[in-house]
N, C-alpha and C positions, 0 to 999 in steps of 0.2 A: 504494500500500500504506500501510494506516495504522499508525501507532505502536504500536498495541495488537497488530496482525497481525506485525507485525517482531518485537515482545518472543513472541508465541507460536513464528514460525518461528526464534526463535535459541534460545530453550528446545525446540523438539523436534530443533534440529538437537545439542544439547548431550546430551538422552537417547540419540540415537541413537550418538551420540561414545562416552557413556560404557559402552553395552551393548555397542559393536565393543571397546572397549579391554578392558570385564571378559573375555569372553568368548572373545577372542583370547588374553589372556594367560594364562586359566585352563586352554583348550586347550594350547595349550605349557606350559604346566608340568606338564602331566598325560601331557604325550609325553616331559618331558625326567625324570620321576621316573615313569614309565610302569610299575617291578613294584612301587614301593609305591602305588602309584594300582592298581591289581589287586588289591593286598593290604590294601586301603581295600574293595576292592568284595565282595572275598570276605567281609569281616565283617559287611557290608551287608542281610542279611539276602536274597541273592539266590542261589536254586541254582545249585551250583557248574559245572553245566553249561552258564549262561548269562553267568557270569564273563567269558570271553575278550569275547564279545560283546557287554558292558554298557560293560565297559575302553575297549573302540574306538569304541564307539557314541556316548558321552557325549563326549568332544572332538570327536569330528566335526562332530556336531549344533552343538554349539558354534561351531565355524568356518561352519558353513552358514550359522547364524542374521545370523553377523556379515555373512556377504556378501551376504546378503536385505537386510542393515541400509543396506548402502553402495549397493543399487539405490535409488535413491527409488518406483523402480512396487510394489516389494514390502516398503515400509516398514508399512504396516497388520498387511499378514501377519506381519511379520518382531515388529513392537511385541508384536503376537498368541503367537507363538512363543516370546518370550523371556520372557513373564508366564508362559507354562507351562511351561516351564522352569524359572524359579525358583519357582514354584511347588511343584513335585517335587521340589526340590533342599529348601526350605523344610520341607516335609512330612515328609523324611527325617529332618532336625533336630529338628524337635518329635517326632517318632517315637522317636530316641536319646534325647532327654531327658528323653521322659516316660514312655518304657515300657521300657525297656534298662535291664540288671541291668548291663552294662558297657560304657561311654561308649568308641567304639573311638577309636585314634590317625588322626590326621586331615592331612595331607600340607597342606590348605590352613591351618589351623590355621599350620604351620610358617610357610608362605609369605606369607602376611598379616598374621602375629601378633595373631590372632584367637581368642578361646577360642569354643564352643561358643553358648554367649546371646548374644555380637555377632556373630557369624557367621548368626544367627537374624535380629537390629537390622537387617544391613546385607542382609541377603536382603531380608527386608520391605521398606526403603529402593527396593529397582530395582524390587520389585513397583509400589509406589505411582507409581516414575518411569514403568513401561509403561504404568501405567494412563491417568498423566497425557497422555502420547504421545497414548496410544488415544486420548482425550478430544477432543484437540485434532484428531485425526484424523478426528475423526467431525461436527465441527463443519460446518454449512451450508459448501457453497464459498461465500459469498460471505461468508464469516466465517472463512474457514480461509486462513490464512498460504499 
């Protein structure tokens, strides 16, 4: 293995580090403050008969992503899954900021000490990290870590 191939596989083994740790931590705290994370969802702009649903949906998927992350067979997928994820999580945010008559209260906000624009920064931030993953992932084997 050459030195170029070791610096790519310790940079995708560190994306992968850091998508299990976001995404594990954001699931539990979204279980351990679970009716204002409901009450995040309901202002969310989603029918309220889909509420219960969205609540449970979104840390799950969360916890899944991560345990795709820690297979190495379904690290592609997994790189894959979590660019769309925050993706939608992304999209939400410039949705509240650019079209919303009122900015709701934000549970992660408390938990990060994050206002709304770096909450925007640091989503783009794991997009550009999936991407990079992806990049690396997609490279020739005989180029790929």
């Amino acid at each position: 293995m050459t030195g170029h191939s070791k610096h790519k596989d310790v940079l995708l083994e560190c994306i992968r580090f850091l998508f299990i740790f976001l995404f594990l931590y954001a699931a539990i705290s979204k279980f351990l403050v679970f009716d204002e994370f409901k009450i995040q969802i309901e202002q969310a702009f989603i029918p309220i008969a889909y509420t219960n649903l969205v609540a449970w949906m979104v840390p799950l998927i969360e916890i899944l992503i991560s345990l795709l992350l820690m297979i190495s067979l379904f690290k592609t997928l997994a790189l894959y899954t979590a660019l769309g994820l925050m993706e939608v999580f992304t999209l939400y945010i410039f949705i509240i900021l650019r079209f919303s008559d009122h900015i709701p209260f934000s549970y992660n906000r408390v938990l990060l000490k994050l206002g709304w624009i770096e909450l925007l920064v640091f989503n783009i931030t794991f997009m550009t990290l999936a991407v990079i993953g992806i990049m690396i992932l997609s490279m020739p084997k005989n180029l790929q870590p």
